[in-house]
C-alpha positions in Angstrom: 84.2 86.1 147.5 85.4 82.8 148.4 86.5 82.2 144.4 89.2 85.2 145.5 90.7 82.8 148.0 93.4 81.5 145.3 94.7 85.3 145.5 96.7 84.2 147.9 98.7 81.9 145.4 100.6 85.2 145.1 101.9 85.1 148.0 104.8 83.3 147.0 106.0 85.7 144.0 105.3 88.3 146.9 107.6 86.8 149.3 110.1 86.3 146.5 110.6 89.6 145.4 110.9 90.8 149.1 113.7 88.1 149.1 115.1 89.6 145.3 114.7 93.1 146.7 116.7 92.1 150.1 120.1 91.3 151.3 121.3 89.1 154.2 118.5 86.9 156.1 116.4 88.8 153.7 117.3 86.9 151.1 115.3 84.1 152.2 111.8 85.5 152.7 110.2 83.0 150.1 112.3 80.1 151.7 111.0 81.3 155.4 107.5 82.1 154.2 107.0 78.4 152.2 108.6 76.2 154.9 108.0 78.0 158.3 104.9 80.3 158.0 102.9 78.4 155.2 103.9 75.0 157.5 102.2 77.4 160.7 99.7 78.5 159.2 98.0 75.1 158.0 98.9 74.1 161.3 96.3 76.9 162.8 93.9 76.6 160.0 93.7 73.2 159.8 92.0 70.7 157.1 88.9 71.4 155.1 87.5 68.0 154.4 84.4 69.3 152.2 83.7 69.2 148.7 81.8 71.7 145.9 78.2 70.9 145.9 76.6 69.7 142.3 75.2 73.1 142.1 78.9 74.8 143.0 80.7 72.3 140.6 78.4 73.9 137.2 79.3 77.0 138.8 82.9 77.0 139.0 83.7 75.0 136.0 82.2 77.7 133.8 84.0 80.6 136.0 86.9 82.0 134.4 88.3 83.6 137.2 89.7 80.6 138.0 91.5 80.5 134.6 92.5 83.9 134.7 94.2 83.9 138.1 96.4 80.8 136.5 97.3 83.3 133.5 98.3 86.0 135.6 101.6 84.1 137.0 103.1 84.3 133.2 103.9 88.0 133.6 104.5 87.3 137.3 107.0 85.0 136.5 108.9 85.8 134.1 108.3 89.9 135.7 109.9 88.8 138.7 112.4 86.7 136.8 113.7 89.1 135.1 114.0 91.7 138.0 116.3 89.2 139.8 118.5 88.3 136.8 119.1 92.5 136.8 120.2 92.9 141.1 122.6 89.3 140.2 123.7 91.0 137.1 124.2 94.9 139.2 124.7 93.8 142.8 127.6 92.2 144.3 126.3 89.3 147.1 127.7 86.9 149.3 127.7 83.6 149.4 124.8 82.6 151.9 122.7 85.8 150.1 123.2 83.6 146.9 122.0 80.5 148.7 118.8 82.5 149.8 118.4 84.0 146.6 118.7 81.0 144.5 116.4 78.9 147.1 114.0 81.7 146.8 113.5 81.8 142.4 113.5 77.9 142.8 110.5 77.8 144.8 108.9 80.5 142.7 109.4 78.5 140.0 108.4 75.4 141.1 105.1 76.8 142.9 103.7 79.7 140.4 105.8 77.8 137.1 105.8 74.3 137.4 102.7 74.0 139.0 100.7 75.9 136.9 102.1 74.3 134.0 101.3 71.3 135.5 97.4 72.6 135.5 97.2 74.0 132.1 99.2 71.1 130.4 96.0 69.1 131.0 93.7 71.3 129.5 92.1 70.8 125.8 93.3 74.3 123.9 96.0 75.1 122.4 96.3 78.5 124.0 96.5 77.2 127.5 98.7 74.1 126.6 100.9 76.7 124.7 101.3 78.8 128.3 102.0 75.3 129.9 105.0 74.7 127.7 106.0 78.6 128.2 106.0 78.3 132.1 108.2 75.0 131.7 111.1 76.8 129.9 113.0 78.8 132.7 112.5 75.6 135.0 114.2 73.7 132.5 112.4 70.8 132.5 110.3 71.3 129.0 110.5 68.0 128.2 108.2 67.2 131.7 105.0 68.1 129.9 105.4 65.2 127.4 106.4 62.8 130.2 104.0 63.9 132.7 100.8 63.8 130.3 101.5 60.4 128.4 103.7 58.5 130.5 103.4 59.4 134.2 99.7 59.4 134.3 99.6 56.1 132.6 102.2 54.1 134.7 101.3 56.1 138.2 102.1 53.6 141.3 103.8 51.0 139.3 107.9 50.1 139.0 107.9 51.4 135.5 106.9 55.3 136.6 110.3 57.2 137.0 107.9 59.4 139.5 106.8 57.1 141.4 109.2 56.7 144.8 109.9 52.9 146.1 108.9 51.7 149.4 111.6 52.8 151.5 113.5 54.7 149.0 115.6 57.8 150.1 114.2 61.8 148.2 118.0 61.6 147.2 117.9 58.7 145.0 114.5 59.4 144.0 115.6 62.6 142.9 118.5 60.5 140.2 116.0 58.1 139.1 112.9 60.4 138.8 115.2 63.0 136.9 117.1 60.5 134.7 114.1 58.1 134.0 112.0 60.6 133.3 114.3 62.1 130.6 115.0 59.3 128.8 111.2 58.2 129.1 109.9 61.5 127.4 112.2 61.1 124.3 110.6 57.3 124.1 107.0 58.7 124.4 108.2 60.9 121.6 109.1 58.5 119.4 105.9 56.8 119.8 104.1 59.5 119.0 106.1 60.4 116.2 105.9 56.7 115.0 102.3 56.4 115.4 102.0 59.6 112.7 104.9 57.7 110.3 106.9 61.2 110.7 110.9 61.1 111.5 113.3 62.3 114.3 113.7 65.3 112.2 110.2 66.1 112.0 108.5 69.7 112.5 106.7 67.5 115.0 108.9 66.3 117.3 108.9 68.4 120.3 112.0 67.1 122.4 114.3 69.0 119.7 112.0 72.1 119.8 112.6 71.9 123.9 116.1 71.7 123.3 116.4 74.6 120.8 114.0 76.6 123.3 115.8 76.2 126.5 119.5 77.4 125.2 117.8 80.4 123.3 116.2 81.1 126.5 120.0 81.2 128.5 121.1 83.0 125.2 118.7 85.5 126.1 119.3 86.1 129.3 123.5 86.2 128.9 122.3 88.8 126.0 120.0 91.0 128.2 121.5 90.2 131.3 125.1 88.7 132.4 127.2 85.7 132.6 126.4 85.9 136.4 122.4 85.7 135.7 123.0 83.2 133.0 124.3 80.9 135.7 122.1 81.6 138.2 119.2 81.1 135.8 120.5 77.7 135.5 120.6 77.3 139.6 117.2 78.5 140.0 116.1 76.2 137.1 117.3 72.7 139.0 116.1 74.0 142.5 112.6 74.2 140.7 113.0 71.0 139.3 114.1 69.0 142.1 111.4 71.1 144.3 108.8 69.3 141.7 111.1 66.5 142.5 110.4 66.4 145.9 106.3 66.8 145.3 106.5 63.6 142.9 108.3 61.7 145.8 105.4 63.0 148.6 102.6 62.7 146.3 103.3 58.7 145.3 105.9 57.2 148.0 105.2 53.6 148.3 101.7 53.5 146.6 101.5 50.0 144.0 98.6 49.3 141.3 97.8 45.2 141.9 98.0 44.0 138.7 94.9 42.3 137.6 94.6 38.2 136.2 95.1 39.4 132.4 98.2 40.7 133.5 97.6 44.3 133.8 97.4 46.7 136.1 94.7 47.7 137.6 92.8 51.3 136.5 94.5 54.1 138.5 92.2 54.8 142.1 91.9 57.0 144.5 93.8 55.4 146.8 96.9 55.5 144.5 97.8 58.7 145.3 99.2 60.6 148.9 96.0 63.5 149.4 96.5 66.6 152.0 93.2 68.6 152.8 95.5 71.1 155.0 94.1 74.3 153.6 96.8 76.8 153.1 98.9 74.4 151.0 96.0 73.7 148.8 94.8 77.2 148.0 98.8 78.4 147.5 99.4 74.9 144.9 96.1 75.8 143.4 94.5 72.2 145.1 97.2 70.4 143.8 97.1 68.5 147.2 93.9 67.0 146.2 96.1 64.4 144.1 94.5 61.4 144.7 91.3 63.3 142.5 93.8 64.8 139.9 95.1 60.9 139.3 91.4 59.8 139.1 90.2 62.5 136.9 93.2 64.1 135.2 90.9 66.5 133.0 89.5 67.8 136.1 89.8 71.7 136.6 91.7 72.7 140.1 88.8 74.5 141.4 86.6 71.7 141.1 89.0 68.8 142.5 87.7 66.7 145.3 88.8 64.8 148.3 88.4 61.1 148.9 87.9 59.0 152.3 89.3 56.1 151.2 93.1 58.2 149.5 95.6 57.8 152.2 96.6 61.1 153.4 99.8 62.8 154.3 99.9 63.6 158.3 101.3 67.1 157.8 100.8 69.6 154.3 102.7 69.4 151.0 105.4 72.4 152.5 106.1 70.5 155.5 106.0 66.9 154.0 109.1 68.2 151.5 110.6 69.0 154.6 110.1 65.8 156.7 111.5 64.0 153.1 114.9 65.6 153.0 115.3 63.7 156.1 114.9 60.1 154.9 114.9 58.7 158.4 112.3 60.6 159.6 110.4 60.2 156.5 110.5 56.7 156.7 109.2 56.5 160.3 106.5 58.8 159.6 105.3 57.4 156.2 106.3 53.9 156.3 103.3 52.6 158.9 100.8 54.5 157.0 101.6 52.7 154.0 99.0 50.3 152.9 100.5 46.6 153.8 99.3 45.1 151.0 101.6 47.8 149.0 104.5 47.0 150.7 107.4 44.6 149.1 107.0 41.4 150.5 110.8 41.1 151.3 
């Protein structure tokens, strides 16, 4: 019964279609439920600080509940998705409802989308690596799984990682560099992989054109099935999600540095390269995306079976809360810059 505890991942696509089936403060029911009653309740639940025994780990690597409860947000998404593109496309709103209803697909998106593509996009098959890339396209941000899975991994917690946020650097200029770096670093990582095969730009192969052909079509279809009006807010919803996963790259690796070893190198990537948060809501609703510090160590590492470490540094509040206390850089900065390890910080 336990396994069944990552039910309550839906939770968010339940809050968001109260906030698509709702006018006026209703609007905001997924915004109110991520960042004031998800921040309460890991508040009054606390941390969990334990990990799967040997015994539980053989277990629940060989469940596939775990994998199915992942599939399951495809419908959801795109279900829920498509019933909000129909109320824009048939309801008339005002301004503040459009705020709250945007806000609301965003963090759908960037919870039960992003994040699960995040998940699957590290798996082996091609059928679960194919829903990765499917969950990426309304988010807009297709050409993250290339990025994220050759480049960011690799170059975690050093200047060159676009998603890595500088010692004190603001979310807001984060969210330029992050977004722009990371861009132009997936079309690079393209090349080389394209390069390492001796096939061209124009190749059946290169997937930054694919993404590009994808991601209009998917617009196309929605102006065709839909409206101008859900065409454009298709694109809102798609850079709310984005910069949400924005704001989780800024939490997750603010101010952590690889040394660089005497050959010049950096060091392998530790546990103590990445922020961690044990706060227990937040990790069952990310699907223990939380557990970073043991995602960066082990990438291929199945959700379920993720572990936490003594020696990661760890946020003082939970990933909802933390996004919060970011998007206001002085208070971010006097929370998070003492707990910064010293011998990470710029010298100057």
């Amino acid at each position: 019964m336990k396994d069944l505890k990552y039910l309550f991942a839906y939770t968010i696509p339940l809050a968001s279609y109260v906030s698509f089936s709702s006018s006026g403060l209703g609007s905001f029911a997924a915004v109110i439920y991520a960042f004031v009653v998800i921040p309460f309740f890991d508040m009054i639940f606390g941390q969990n600080h334990t990990n799967p025994s040997d015994t539980q780990q053989k277990s629940k690597a060989i469940n596939k509940l775990f994998d199915w409860m992942l599939y399951l947000n495809l419908p959801i998404v795109f279900g829920l998705l498509s019933y909000c593109f129909f109320q824009v496309s048939t309801k008339s709103y005002t301004t503040l409802e459009w705020v709250g209803l945007s806000l609301s697909a965003g963090i759908l998106l960037a919870t039960n989308a992003i994040n699960v593509a995040h998940e699957l996009g590290h798996r082996k098959s091609f059928f679960e690596r194919s829903l990765s890339k499917i969950l990426y396209i309304p988010c807009l941000y297709m050409h993250f799984y290339i990025e994220h899975n050759f480049g960011h991994h690799m170059k975690v917690a050093t200047p060159e990682d676009g998603a890595t946020a500088k010692y004190n650097q603001s979310v807001y200029s984060f969210w330029i560099r992050s977004v722009s770096k990371q861009y132009a670093d997936a079309w690079k990582k393209q090349m080389e992989l394209l390069s390492t095969k001796n096939r061209s730009f124009l190749s059946f192969y290169n997937d930054m054109l694919w993404y590009h052909l994808i991601q209009p079509l998917y617009l196309l279809v929605v102006l065709v099935l839909f409206s101008k009006t859900a065409t454009l807010f298709a694109i809102l919803a798609g850079v709310i999600s984005f910069l949400f996963l924005e704001c989780i790259n800024y939490i997750e690796h603010y101010g952590l540095l690889r040394s660089k070893t005497t050959s010049g190198r950096y060091e392998r990537v530790q546990t103590h390269h990445s922020w961690n948060s044990n706060h227990n809501i937040g990790r069952i609703v990310l699907y223990e995306l939380t557990r970073h510090s043991d995602h960066h160590f082990k990438s291929a590492k199945k959700y379920q079976l993720l572990e936490t470490h003594k020696e990661s540094p760890h946020l003082p509040v939970g990933y909802p809360a933390s996004i919060l206390l970011s998007l206001v850089p002085p208070m971010w900065f006097f929370v998070m810059n003492p707990r910064v390890p010293k011998e990470m910080k710029p010298s100057v």
